[in-house]
C-alpha positions as CSV (number, residue, x, y, z in Angstrom):
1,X,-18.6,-20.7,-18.2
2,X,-16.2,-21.3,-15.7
3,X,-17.0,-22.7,-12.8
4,X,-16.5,-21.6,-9.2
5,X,-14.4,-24.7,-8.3
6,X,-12.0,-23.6,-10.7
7,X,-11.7,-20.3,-10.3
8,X,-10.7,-20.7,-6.4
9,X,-8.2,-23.0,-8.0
10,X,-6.4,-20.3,-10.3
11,X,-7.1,-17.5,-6.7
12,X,-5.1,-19.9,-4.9
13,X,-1.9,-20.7,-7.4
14,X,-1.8,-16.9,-7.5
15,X,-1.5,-16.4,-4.1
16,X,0.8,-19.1,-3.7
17,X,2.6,-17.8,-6.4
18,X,2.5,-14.7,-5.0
19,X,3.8,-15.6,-1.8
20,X,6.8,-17.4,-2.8
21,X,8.3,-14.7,-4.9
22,X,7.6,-12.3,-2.1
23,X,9.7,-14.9,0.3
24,X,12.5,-15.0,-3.1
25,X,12.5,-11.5,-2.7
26,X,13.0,-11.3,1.4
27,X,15.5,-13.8,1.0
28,X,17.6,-11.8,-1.9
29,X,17.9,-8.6,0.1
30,X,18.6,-10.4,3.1
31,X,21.2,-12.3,1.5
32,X,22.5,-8.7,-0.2
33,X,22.5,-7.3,3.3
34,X,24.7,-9.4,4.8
35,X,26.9,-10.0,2.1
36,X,27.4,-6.4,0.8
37,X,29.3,-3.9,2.7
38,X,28.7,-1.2,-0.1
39,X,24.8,-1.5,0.5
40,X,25.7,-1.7,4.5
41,X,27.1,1.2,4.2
42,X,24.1,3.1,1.9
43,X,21.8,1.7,3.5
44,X,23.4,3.5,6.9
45,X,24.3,6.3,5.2
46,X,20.7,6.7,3.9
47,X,19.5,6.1,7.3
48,X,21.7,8.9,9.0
49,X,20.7,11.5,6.7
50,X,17.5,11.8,7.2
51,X,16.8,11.7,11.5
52,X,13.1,12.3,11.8
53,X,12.2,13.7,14.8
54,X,8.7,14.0,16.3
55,X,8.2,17.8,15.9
56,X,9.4,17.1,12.5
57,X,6.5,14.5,11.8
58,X,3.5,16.6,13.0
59,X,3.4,14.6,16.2
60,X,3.8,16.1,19.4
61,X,5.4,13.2,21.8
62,X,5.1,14.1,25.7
63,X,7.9,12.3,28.1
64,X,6.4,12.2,31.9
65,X,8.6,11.1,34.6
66,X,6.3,12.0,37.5
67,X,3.0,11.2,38.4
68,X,2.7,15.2,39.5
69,X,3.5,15.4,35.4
70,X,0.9,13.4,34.8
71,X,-2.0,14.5,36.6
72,X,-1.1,17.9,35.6
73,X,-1.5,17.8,32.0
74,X,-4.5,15.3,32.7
75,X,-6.0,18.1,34.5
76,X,-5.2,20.8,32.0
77,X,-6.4,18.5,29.3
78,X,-9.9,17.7,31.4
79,X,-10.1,21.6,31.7
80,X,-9.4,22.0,28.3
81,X,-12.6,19.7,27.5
82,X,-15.0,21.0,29.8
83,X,-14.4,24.6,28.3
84,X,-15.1,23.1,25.2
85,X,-18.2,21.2,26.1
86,X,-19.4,24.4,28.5
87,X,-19.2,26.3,25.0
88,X,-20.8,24.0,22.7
89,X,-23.8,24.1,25.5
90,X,-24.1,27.9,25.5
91,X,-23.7,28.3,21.9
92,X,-26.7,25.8,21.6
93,X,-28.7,27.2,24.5
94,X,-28.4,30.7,22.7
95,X,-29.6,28.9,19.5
96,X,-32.7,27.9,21.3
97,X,-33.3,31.1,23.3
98,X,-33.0,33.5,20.0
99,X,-36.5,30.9,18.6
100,X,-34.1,29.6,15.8
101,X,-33.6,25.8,14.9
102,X,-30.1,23.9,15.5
103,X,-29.7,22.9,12.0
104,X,-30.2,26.3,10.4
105,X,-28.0,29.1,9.8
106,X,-27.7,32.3,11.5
């Protein structure tokens, strides 16, 4: 049975190992980049093809300039939780009143 000793030995070549042909491999396609104007050029091509913008991705970015901008959209969103929360309360407080548990179904 091998012992424990040993086997943090062989853990550690790996990662060294592992480590240094990740570094080879930084160093290639650095060396590629500079030195190749065809994958320059691919590589910018590829890059210009495909613009993502953030509607595109799912995410909704908002740009404020103002602090009026600001507190504006911090006040919608604050109204837009305490709707939320005054629901949840009523929808619970309705729960209670009809004589039914929270956890069961209608």
């Amino acid at each position: 049975m091998p012992s424990v000793r040993s086997l943090l030995g062989l853990l550690a070549a790996a990662a060294v190992c592992g480590a240094f042909a990740f570094l080879g491999y930084c160093v290639y396609l650095d060396r590629k980049r500079r030195g190749d104007p065809a994958f320059k050029r691919r590589l910018r091509d590829k890059r210009r093809a495909e613009p993502q913008k953030p509607e595109e991705r799912g995410t909704q970015v908002q740009c404020f300039r103002s602090t009026q901008k600001i507190l504006a959209f911090s006040k919608s969103d604050f109204k837009c939780a305490t709707l939320d929360l005054v629901s949840q309360v009523s929808s619970v407080y309705q729960t209670l009143s009809s004589g039914r548990s929270i956890g069961t179904s209608p």
